[in-house]
mmCIF file of the C-alpha atoms, coordinates in Angstrom:
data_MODEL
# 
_entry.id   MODEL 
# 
loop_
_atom_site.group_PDB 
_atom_site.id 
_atom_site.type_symbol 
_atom_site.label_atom_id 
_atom_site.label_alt_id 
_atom_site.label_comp_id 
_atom_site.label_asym_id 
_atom_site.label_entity_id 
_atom_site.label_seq_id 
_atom_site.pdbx_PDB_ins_code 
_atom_site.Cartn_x 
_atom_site.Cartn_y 
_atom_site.Cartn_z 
_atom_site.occupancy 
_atom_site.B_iso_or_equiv 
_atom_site.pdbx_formal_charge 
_atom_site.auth_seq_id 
_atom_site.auth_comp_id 
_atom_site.auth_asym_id 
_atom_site.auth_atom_id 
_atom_site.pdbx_PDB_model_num 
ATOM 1  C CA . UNK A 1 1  ? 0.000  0.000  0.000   1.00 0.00 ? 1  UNK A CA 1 
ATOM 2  C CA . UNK A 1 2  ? 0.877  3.383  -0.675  1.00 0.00 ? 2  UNK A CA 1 
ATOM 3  C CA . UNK A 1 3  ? -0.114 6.802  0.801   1.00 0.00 ? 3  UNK A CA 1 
ATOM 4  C CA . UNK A 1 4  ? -1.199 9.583  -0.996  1.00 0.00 ? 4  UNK A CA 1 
ATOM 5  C CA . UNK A 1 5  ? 2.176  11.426 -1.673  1.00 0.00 ? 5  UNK A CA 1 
ATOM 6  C CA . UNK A 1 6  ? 3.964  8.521  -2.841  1.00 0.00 ? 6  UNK A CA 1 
ATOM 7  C CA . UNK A 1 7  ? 1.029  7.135  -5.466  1.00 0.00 ? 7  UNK A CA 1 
ATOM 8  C CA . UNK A 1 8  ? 0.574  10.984 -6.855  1.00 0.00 ? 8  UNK A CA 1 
ATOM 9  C CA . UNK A 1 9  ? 4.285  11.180 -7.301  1.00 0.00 ? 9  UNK A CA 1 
ATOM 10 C CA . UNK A 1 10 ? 5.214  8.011  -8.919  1.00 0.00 ? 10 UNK A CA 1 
ATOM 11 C CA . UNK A 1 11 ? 1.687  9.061  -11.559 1.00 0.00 ? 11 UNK A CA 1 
ATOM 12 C CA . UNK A 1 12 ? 3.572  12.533 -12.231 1.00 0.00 ? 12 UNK A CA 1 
ATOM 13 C CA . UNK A 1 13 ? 6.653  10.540 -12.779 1.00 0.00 ? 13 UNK A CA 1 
ATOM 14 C CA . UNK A 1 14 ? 4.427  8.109  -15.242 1.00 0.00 ? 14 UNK A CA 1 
ATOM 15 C CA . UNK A 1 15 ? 2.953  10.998 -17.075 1.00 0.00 ? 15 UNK A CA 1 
ATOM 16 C CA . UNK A 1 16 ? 6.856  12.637 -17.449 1.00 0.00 ? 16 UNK A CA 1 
ATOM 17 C CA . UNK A 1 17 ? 8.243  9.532  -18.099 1.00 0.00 ? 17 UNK A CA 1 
ATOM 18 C CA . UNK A 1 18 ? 5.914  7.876  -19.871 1.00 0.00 ? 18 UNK A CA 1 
ATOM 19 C CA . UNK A 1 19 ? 6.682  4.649  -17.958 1.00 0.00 ? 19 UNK A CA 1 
ATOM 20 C CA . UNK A 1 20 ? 3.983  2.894  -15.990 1.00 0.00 ? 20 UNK A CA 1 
ATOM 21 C CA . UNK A 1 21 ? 3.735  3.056  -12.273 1.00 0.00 ? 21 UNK A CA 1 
ATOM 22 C CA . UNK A 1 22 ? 4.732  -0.451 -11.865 1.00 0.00 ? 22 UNK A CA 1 
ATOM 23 C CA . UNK A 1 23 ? 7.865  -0.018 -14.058 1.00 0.00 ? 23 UNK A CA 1 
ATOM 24 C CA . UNK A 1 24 ? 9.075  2.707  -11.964 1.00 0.00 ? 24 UNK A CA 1 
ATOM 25 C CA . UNK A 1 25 ? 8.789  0.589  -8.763  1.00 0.00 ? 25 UNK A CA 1 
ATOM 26 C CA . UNK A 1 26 ? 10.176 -2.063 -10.232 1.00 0.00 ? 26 UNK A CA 1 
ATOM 27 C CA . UNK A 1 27 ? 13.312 -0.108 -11.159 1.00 0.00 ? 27 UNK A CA 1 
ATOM 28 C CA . UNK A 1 28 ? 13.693 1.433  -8.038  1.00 0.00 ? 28 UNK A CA 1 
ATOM 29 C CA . UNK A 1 29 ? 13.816 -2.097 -5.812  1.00 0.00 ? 29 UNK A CA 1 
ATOM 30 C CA . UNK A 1 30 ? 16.662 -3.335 -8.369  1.00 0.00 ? 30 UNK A CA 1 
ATOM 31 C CA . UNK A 1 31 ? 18.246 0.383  -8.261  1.00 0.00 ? 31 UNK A CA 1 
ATOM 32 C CA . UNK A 1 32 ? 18.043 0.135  -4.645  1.00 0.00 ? 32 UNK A CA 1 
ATOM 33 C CA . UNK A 1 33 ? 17.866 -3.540 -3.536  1.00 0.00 ? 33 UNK A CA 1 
ATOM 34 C CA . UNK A 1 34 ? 19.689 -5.296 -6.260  1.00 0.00 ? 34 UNK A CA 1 
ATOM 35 C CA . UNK A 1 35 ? 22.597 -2.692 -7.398  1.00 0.00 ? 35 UNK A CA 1 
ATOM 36 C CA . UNK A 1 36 ? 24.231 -6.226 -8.568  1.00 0.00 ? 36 UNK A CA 1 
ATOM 37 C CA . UNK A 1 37 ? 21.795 -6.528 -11.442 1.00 0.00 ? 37 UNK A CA 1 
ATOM 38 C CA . UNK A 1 38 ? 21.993 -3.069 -13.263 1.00 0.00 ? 38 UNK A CA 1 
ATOM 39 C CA . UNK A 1 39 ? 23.735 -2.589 -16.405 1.00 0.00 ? 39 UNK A CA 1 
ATOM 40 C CA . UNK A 1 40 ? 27.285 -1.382 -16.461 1.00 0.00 ? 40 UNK A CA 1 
ATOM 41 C CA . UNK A 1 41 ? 29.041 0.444  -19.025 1.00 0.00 ? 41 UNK A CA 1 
ATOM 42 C CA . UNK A 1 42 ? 32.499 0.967  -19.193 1.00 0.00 ? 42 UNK A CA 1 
ATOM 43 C CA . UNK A 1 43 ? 33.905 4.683  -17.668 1.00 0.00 ? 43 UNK A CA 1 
ATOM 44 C CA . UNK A 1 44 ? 34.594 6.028  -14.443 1.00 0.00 ? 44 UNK A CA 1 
ATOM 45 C CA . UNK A 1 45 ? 31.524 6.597  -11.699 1.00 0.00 ? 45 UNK A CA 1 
ATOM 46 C CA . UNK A 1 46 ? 33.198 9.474  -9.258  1.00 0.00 ? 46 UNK A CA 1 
ATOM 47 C CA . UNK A 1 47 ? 31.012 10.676 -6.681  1.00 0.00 ? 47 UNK A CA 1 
ATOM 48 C CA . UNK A 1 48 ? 30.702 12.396 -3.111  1.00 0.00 ? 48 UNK A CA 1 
ATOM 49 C CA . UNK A 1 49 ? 28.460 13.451 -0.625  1.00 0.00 ? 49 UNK A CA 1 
ATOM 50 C CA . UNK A 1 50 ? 27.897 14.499 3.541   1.00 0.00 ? 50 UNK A CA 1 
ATOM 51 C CA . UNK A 1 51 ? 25.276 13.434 5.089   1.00 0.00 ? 51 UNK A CA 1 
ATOM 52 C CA . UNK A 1 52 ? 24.321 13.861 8.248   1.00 0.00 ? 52 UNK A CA 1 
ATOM 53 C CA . UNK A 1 53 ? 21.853 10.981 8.636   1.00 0.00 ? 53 UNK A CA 1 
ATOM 54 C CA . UNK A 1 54 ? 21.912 8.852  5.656   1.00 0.00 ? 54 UNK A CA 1 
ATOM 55 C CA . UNK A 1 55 ? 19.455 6.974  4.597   1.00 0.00 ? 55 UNK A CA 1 
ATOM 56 C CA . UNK A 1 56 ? 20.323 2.580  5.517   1.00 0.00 ? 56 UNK A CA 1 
ATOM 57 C CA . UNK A 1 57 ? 18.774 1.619  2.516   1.00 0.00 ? 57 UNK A CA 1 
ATOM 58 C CA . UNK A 1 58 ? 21.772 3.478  0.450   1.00 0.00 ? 58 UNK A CA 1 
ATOM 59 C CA . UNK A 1 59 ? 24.885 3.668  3.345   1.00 0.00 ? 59 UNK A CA 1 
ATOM 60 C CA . UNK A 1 60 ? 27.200 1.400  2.519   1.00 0.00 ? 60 UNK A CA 1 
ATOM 61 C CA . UNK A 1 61 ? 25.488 -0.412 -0.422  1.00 0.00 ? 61 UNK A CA 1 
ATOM 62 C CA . UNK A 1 62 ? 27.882 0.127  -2.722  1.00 0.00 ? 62 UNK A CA 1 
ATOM 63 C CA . UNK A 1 63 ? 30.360 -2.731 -3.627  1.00 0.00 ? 63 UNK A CA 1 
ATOM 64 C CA . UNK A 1 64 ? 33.918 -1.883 -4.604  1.00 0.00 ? 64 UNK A CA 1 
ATOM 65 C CA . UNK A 1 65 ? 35.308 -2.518 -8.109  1.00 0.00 ? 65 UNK A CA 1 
ATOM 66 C CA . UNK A 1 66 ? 34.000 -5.795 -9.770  1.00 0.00 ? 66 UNK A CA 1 
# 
């Protein structure tokens, strides 16, 4: 189930993306839950940020180099 805010965002993200609701859940569980299964491409992936209470579902999840 979801509450208001989060069903009226992920239909504005339908209507801009033109993906369905279910296709934009489903890509952010493996974004999220299965960073294993997204496509790589070859380059460099630099990034940094401070937080000062990150969110457990992204601390930490990323492996190091495959």
């Amino acid at each position: 189930m979801l509450d208001e805010e989060h069903f009226v965002f992920l239909a504005r993200e339908s209507m801009r993306t033109g993906l369905s609701r279910s296709e934009l859940v489903r890509r952010a569980l493996d974004e999220t839950f299965r960073p294993e299964a997204r496509k790589r491409l070859r380059g460099f992936d630099v990034s940094f940020g401070l937080w000062r209470h990150p969110d457990a579902a992204l601390a930490g999840r990323r492996a190091g180099p495959r």
